[in-house]
C-alpha positions as CSV (number, residue, x, y, z in Angstrom):
1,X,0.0,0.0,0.0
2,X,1.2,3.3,-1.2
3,X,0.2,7.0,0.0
4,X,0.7,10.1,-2.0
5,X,-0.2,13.6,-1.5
6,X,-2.9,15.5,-3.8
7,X,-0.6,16.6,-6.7
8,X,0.7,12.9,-6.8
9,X,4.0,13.2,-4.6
10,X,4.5,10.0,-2.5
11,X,4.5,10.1,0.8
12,X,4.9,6.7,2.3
13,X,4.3,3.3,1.5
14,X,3.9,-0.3,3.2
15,X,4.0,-3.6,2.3
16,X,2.2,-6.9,3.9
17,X,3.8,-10.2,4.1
18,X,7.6,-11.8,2.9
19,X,9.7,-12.9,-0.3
20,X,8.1,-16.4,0.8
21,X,5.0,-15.5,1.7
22,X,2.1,-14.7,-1.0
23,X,0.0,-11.6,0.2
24,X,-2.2,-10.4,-2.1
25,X,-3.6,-6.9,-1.1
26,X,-5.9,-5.3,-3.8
27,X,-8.9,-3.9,-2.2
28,X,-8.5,-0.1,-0.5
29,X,-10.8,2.1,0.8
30,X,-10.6,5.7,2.7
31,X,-12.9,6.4,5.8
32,X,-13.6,9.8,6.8
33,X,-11.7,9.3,9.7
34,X,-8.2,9.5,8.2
35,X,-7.9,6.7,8.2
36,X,-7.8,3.4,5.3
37,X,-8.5,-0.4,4.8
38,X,-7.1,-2.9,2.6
39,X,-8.4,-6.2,1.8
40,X,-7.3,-9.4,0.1
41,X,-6.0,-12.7,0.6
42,X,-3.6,-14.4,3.2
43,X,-2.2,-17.8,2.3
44,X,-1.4,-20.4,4.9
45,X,0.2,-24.0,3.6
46,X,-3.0,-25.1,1.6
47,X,-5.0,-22.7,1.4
48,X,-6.5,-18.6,0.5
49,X,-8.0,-16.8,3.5
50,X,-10.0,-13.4,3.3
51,X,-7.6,-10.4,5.4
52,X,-8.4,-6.9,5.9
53,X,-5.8,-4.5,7.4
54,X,-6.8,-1.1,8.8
55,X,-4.2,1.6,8.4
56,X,-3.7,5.0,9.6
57,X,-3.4,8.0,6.4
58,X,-0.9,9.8,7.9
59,X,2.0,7.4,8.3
60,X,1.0,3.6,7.6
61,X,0.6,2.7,11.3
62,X,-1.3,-0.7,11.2
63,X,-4.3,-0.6,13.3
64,X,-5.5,-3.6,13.2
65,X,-6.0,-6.6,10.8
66,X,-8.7,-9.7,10.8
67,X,-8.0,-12.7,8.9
68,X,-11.0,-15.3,8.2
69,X,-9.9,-18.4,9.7
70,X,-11.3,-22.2,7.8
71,X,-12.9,-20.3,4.7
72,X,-11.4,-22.3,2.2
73,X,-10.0,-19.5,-0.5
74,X,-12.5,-17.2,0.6
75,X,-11.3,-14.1,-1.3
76,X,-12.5,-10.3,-0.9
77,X,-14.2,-8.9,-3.3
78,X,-14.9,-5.3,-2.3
79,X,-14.5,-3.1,0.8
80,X,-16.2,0.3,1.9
81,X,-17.0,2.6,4.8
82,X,-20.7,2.7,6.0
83,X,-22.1,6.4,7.1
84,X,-21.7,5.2,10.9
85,X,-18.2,4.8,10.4
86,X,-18.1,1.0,10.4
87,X,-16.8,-0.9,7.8
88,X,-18.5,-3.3,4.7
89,X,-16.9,-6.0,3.0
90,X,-18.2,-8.5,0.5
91,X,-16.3,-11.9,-0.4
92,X,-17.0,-14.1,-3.0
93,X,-15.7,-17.8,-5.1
94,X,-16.0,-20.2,-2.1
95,X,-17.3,-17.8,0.3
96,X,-20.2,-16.0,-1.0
97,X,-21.4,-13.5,1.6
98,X,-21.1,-9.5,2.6
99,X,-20.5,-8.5,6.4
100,X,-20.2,-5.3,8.4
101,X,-17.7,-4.6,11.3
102,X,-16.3,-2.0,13.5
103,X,-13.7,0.2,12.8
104,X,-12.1,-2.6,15.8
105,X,-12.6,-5.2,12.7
106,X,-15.4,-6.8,15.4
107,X,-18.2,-8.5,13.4
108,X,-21.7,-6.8,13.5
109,X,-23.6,-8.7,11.0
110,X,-23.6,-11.6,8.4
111,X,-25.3,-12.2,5.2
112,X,-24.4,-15.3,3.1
113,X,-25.7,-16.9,-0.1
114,X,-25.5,-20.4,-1.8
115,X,-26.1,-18.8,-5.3
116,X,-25.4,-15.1,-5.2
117,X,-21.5,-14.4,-5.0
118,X,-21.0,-10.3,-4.8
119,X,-18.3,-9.0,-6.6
120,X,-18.4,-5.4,-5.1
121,X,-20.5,-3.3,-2.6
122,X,-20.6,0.3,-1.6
123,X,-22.0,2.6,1.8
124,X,-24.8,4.7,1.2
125,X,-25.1,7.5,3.3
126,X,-28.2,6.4,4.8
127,X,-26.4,3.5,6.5
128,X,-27.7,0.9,3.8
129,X,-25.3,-0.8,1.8
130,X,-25.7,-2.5,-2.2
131,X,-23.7,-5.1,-3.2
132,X,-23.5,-7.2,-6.9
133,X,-22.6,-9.7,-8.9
134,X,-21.7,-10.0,-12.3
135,X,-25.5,-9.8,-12.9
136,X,-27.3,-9.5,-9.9
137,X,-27.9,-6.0,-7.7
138,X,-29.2,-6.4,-4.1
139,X,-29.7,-3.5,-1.0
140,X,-29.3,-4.5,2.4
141,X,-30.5,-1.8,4.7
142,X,-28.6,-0.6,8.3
143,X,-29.5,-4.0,10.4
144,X,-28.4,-6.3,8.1
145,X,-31.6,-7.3,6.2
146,X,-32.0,-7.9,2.8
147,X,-34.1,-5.4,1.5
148,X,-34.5,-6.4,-2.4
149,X,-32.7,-8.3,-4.9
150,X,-32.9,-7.7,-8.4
151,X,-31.1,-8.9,-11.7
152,X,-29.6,-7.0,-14.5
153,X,-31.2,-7.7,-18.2
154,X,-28.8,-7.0,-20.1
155,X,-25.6,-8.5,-22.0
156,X,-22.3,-8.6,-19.7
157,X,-21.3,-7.8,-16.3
158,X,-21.6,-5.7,-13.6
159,X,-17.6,-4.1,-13.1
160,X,-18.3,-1.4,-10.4
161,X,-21.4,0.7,-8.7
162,X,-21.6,3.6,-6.8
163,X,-24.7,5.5,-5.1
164,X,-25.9,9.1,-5.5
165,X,-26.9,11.2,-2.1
166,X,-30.6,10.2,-3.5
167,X,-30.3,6.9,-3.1
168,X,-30.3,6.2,-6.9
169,X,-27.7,3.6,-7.9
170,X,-25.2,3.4,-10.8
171,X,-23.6,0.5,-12.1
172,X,-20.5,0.3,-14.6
173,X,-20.6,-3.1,-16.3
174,X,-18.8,-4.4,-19.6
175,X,-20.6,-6.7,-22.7
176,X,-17.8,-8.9,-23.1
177,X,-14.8,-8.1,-24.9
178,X,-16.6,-5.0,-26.5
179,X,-18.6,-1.8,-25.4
180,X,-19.5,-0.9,-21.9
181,X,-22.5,0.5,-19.9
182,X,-23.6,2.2,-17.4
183,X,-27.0,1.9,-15.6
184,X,-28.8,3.9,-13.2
185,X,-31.7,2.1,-10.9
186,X,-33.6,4.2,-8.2
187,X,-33.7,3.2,-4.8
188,X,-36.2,-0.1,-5.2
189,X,-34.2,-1.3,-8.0
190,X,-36.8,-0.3,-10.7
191,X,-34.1,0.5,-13.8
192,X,-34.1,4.0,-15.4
193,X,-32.2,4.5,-18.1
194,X,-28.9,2.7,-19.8
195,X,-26.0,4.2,-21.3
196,X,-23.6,2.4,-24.1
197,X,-19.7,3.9,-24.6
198,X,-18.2,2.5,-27.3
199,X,-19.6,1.6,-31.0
200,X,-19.5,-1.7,-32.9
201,X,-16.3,-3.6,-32.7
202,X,-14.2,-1.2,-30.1
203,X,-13.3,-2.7,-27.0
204,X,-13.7,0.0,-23.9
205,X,-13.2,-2.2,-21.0
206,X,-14.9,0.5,-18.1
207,X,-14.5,-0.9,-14.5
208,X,-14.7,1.9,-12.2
209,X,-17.2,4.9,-11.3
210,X,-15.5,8.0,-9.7
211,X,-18.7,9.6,-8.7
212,X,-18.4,13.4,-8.4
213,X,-20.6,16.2,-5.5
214,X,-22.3,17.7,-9.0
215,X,-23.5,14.0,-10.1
216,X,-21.5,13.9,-12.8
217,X,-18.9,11.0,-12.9
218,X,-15.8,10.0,-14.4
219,X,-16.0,5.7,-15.7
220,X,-11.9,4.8,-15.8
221,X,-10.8,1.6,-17.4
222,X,-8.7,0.8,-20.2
223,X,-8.5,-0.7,-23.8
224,X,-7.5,-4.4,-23.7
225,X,-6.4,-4.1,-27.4
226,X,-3.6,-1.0,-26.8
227,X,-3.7,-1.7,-23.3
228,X,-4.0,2.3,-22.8
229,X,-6.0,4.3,-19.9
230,X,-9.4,5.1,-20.8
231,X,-11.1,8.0,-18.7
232,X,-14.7,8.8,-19.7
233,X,-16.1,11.8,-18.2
234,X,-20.4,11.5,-18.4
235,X,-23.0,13.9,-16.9
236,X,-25.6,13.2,-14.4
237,X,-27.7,11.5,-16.9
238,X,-24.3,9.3,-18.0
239,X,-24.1,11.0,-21.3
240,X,-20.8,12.1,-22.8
241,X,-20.8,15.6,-24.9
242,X,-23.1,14.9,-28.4
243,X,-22.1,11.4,-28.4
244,X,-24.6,9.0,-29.7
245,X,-23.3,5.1,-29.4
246,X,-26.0,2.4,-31.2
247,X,-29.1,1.7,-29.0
248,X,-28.5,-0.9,-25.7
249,X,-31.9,-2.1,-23.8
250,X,-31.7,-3.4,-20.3
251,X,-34.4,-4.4,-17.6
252,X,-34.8,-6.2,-14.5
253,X,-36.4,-8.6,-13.0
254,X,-36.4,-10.6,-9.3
255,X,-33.9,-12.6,-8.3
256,X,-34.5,-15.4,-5.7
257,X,-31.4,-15.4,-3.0
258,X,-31.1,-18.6,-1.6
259,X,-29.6,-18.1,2.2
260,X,-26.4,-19.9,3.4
261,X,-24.8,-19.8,6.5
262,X,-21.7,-22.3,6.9
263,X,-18.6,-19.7,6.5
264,X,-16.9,-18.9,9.6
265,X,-16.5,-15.6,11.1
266,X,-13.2,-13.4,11.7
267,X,-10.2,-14.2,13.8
268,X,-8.0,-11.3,14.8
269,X,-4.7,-12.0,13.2
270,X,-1.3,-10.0,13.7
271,X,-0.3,-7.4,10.8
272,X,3.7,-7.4,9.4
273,X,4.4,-4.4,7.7
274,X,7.5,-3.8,6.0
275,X,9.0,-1.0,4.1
276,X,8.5,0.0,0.6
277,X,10.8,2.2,-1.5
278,X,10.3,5.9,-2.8
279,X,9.4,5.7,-7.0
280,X,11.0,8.9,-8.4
281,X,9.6,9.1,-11.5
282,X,6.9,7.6,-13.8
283,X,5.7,8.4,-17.3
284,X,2.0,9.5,-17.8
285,X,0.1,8.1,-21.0
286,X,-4.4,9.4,-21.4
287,X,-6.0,7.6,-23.8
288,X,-9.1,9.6,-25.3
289,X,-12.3,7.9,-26.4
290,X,-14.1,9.8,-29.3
291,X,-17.4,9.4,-30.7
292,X,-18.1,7.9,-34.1
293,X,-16.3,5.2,-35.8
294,X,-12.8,7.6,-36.3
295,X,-10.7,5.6,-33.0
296,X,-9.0,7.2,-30.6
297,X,-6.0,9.6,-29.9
298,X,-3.4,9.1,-28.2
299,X,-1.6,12.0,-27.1
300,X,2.1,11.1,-24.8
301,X,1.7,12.6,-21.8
302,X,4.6,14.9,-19.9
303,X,7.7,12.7,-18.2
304,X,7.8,13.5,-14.8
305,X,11.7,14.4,-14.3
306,X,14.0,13.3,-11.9
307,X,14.4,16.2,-9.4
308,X,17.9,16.2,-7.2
309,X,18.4,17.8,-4.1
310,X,21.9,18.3,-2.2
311,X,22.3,18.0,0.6
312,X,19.3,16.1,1.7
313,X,18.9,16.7,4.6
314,X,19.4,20.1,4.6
315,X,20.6,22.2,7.4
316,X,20.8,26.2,6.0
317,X,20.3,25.8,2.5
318,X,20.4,23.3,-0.5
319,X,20.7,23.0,-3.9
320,X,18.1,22.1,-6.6
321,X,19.5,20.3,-9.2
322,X,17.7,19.5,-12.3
323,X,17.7,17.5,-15.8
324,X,17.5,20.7,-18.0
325,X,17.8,24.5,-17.4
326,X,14.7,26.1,-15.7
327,X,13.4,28.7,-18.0
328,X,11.5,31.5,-16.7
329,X,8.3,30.3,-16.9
330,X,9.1,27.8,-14.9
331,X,8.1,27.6,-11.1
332,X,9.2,26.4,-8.4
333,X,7.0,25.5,-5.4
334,X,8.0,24.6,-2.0
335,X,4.8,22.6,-0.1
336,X,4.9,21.1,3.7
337,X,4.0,17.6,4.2
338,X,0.0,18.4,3.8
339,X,0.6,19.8,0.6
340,X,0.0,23.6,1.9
341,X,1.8,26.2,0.0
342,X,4.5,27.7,1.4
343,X,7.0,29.3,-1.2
344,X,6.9,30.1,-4.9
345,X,10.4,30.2,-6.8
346,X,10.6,30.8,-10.5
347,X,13.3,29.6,-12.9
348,X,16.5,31.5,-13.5
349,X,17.7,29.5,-16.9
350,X,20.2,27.7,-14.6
351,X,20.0,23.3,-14.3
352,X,20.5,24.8,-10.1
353,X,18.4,26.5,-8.1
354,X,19.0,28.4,-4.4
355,X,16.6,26.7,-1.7
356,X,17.1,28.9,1.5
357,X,16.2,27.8,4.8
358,X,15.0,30.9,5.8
359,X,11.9,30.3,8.4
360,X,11.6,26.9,7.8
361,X,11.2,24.2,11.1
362,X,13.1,20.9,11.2
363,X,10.8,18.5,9.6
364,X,9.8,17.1,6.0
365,X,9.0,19.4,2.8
366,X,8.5,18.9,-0.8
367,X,9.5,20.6,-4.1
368,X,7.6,20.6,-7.2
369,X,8.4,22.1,-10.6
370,X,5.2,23.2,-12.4
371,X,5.5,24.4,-16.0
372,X,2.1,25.6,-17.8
373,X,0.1,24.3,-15.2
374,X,1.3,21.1,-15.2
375,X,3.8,19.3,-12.7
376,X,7.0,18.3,-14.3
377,X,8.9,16.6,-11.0
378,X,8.5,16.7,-7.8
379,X,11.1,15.7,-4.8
380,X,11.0,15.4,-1.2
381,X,13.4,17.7,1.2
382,X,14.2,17.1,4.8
383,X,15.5,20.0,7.4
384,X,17.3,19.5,10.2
C-alpha cells in the first residue's frame, strides 16, 4: 500500500507479508476518519483466506487486521465505509457473503448466499449498503436485512457501482470483450435509463465509477487491445458531450437469494508491515475515447523528471539540481508535508536552483516544478 499527496507526490508506503510468503492486497478504501483499509488474501500451507488490514493515512501505522480463519479460498471482493463509520466488506468464489464490522474489525452482521457471489458493494449515506454480482444487484439496509434483490437484463457484467446522495444507484458493467455501460436504478431497484460507450467492434473495457458532488462522474478503465487508460467523463444523466453510441436495452427482473450460513467468522490475526521504497519518477500516457467510428487519440503525456536535491537533509540551504535549465516560466514551489503552500520560486535559466532555509522548522517538505500548469517533477526535502 502506497500514500501520496494530492498533486501525486509519495508520501509513504507499506507492504504486507515476505519474499516467501504470498500476500495479495488489492482492495483499498478511505474512511472519513483519516484513516484506510485494505483487503485481500492471506495464504497459509494449503489454502487462500480473506484479510483486511486497517491503516492510519498519515504514516501507515497498522491498526489492526482480521484474517477469516477455515474459509477455504475465501477471497475479498470489495471493501467500503458505512455512514456510521463502520466498515463493509463482501467476499466471493468459495465464500459468497457481505459482512459489516467495527472500525475494531469486530463483526456486526452476516449475510451469506448459496447462489449469489458479490463482486463489489458500496455505503450509502443512509447506512444501507448495495452489493453485486456480475448480474445481480441487491440492498441491504442498516441492520443487516435484505431489502431487495434484483437482476440486470442486459448482455455482460456488472464491473463497479456507486450511489448518488438520492439513493439512486449506478452500475459500470462491460458486454464482453466489446462496449461498456452504465445503468442507473432508483432506490427499489426499478431500472431508469442505460447508457452504451463505445460503438461496434471497439473494446472499452470500463470498471470503475468516480462519482463526483455535482452527479456527474468519471468511468476509468482501459482498452484491452492497446492496453491504454481510458477516462470517460459522463453527466448526471451518463451522457458524454453529443455522443450517440447504437441503441443498448436493459431491464430487471427478481432474483431469488437462496440463504447460506456455513462460512466462519473473523479471527484477529497480527499485521507485518515492511518498508517500501520511494518511486521517483513515472511516465503518464491518457488515452481519449471519441465518438463515431474515427478511434481514438493518443496523445504522450509529460515525463515527470527526476528532481535532485543536495544535501538532503538540509541544514541552512540546498541546492536544486535538475535534468535541464529552468526557463522562466518555470516555477518552483516549496509545499509542507499536507501539501499547503508555502513558497513560490521561479526559474533563472540555470539546471540549479537556491533553496534557502530561511523560516523553515526541522521536519519534511516537498519541491515541485510546475510548467504551464502542469507538474514536471516533484522531490522530497528534509530539514534539520
Amino acid at each position: 500500500m502506497t500514500c501520496f499527496d494530492s498533486s501525486g507526490t509519495w508520501l509513504w508506503g507499506q507492504t504486507s507479508g515476505a519474499e516467501t510468503h504470498n500476500e495479495m492486497l488489492d482492495h483499498v478504501a478511505a474512511g472519513d476518519d483519516n484513516t484506510a483499509i485494505v483487503a485481500g488474501n492471506s495464504p497459509d500451507l494449503f489454502y487462500q483466506h480473506a484479510t483486511l488490514f486497517r491503516y492510519a493515512v498519515e504514516d501507515g501505522t497498522v491498526l489492526g487486521g482480521v484474517r477469516m480463519l477455515g474459509g477455504i479460498d475465501t477471497r475479498p471482493t470489495g471493501i467500503d465505509f458505512s455512514a456510521d463509520g463502520n466498515i463493509l466488506m463482501s467476499t466471493g468464489q468459495h465464500g459468497r457473503q457481505v459482512m459489516k464490522l467495527t472500525p475494531d474489525l469486530a463483526p456486526i452482521w452476516r449475510l451469506s448466499w448459496a447462489n449469489f457471489s458479490p463482486t463489489g458493494l458500496c455505503g450509502e449515506a443512509n447506512g444501507r449498503t448495495v452489493v453485486a454480482s456480475d448480474t445481480v444487484i441487491a440492498l441491504i439496509d442498516p441492520s443487516g436485512t435484505l431489502s431487495w434483490i434484483n437482476e440486470l437484463v442486459v448482455d455482460g457484467a456488472v464491473q463497479d457501482i456507486a450511489v448518488r446522495p438520492d439513493g439512486r444507484i449506478l452500475a459500470l458493467g462491460q458486454n464482453g470483450s466489446a462496449f461498456s455501460w452504465l445503468i442507473e436504478l432508483d432506490s427499489t431497484g426499478a431500472f431508469q435509463w442505460i447508457r452504451r460507450y463505445g460503438n461496434d467492434g471497439e473494446v472499452i473495457a470500463l470498471k470503475d465509477i468516480e462519482l463526483l458532488p455535482d452527479g456527474s462522474a468519471f468511468l476509468i478503465g482501459y482498452d484491452p487491445v492497446t492496453d491504454a487508460l481510458c477516462v470517460v467523463s459522463v453527466d448526471q444523466n451518463g451522457e458524454i458531450g453529443d455522443c450517440s453510441f447504437p441503441a443498448l436495452s436493459a431491464g430487471m427482473t427478481p432474483f431469488a437469494a437462496i440463504p447460506s450460513d456455513t462460512l466462519p467468522t473473523f479471527s484477529w490475526s497480527p499485521g507485518f508491515p515492511g518498508a517500501l521504497q520511494e518511486v521517483d519518477s513515472m511516465v503518464s500516457i491518457s488515452h481519449q475515447v471519441t465518438c463515431g467510428a474515427v478511434g481514438y487519440a493518443t496523445p504522450q503525456g509529460p515525463t515527470i523528471a527526476i528532481l535532485d536535491v543536495r544535501p538532503n537533509p538540509m541544514t541552512d540551504h540546498a541546492r536544486l539540481v535538475v535534468p535541464e535549465p529552468l526557463a522562466a516560466d518555470a516555477r518552483i514551489v516549496l509545499a509542507d508535508a499536507s501539501g499547503r503552500l508555502l513558497r513560490t520560486m521561479d526559474g533563472n535559466g540555470s539546471r540549479e536552483l537556491r533553496i534557502e532555509r530561511g523560516q523553515l522548522e526541522a521536519g519534511m517538505y516537498f519541491l515541485r516544478v510546475m510548467r504551464g500548469g502542469m507538474r514536471i517533477g516533484s522531490v522530497r526535502i528534509v530539514v534539520n
